[in-house]
N, C-alpha and C positions, 0 to 999 in steps of 0.2 A: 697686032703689036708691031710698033715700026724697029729699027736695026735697034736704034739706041735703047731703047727702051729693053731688049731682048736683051742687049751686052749686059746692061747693067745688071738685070734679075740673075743671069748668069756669076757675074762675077762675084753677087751680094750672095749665093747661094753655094759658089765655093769658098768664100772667106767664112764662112758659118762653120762648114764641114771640116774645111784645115783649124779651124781655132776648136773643132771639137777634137781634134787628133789628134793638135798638139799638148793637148791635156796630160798625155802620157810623152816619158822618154824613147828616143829611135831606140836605142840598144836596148831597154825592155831592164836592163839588170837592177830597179830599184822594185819594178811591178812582180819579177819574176822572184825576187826573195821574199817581198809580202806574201805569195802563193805557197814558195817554199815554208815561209815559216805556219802559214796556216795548215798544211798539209802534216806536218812536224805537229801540229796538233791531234790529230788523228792516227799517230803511229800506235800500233798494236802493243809496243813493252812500256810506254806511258801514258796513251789516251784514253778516252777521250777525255780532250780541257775543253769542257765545255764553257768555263769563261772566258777562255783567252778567245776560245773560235763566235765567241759572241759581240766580243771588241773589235772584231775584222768585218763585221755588215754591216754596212751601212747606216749610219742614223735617220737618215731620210726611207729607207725602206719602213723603217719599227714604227717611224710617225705615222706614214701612209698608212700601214696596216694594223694600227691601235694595236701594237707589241710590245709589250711590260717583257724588258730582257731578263728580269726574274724568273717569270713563268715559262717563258719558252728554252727552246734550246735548238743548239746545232744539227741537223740529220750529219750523220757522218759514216766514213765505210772504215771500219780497223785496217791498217794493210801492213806489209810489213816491209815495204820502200817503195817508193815514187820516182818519177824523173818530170820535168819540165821539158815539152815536146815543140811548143811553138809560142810566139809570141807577138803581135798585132799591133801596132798602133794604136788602137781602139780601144784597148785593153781587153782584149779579148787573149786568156790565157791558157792553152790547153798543155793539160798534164795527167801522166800514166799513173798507177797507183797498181800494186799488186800484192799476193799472199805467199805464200811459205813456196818458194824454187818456186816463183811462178804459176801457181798452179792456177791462178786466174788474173784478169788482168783487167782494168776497167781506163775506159779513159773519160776524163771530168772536163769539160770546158768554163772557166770562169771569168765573169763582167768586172772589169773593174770600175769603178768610176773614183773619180775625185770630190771629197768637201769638204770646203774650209782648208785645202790644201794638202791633204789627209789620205792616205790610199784605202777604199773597201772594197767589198765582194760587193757586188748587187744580187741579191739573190733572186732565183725564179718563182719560188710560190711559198707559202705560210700555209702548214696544213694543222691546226693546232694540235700537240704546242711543237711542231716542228717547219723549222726554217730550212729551205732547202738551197745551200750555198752556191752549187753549180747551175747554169743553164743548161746546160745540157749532159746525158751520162750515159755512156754506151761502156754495156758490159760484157764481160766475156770473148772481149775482141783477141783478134787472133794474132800474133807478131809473127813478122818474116822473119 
């Protein structure tokens, strides 16, 4: 492959990457309140909304996976507060969630993506009839 040819693939393959990152905002505060208010779903004195945490996945996962959002539903953990730990460009969202003084503490990382202009969750897997909102979920982690 001669220089030119190399710059170019180069260049074509970060303007890909930045226009997927610019999908979300730098400061994260419109992605990080869609999380918060999803998580606000699953609070232990009024959860689970299993309709509202239905409204927050994505459409294009439920078409993918032949998901009638009647039949299915949210996996969710009761906790009884949460915090928002970090926030990505990517949309990639991770936040704590815990139970009575702590007594356990789990941390959930969530996909966002964009459609139609729209903010979801992406979820990682369909186990019927549950939908499972986080990519990833380490529990019983320990806090300094």
């Amino acid at each position: 492959m001669n220089a030119k040819r190399f710059v170019l693939v180069i260049f074509l393959c970060c303007g890909v990457l930045a226009g997927h990152a610019a999908k979300f905002s730098k400061s994260g505060l419109k992605e990080k309140k869609f999380v918060s208010l999803f998580l606000g779903y699953m609070d232990k004195s009024t959860g689970p909304k299993y309709t509202e945490m239905m409204k927050c996945i994505a459409p294009s996962f439920l078409t993918k996976n032949g998901i009638s959002a009647e039949n299915a539903k949210v996996d969710n953990i009761l906790h009884d507060g949460f915090s928002i730990e970090s926030y990505d460009v990517t949309g990639l969202i991770k936040a704590k969630i815990w139970g009575k003084n702590r007594e356990w503490v789990h941390l959930l990382s969530f996909q966002l993506v964009k459609e139609k202009g729209k903010l979801y969750l992406q979820p990682s897997s369909y186990h019927e009839p549950y939908i499972t909102p986080w990519i990833e979920k380490k529990e019983f982690i320990r806090e300094k």
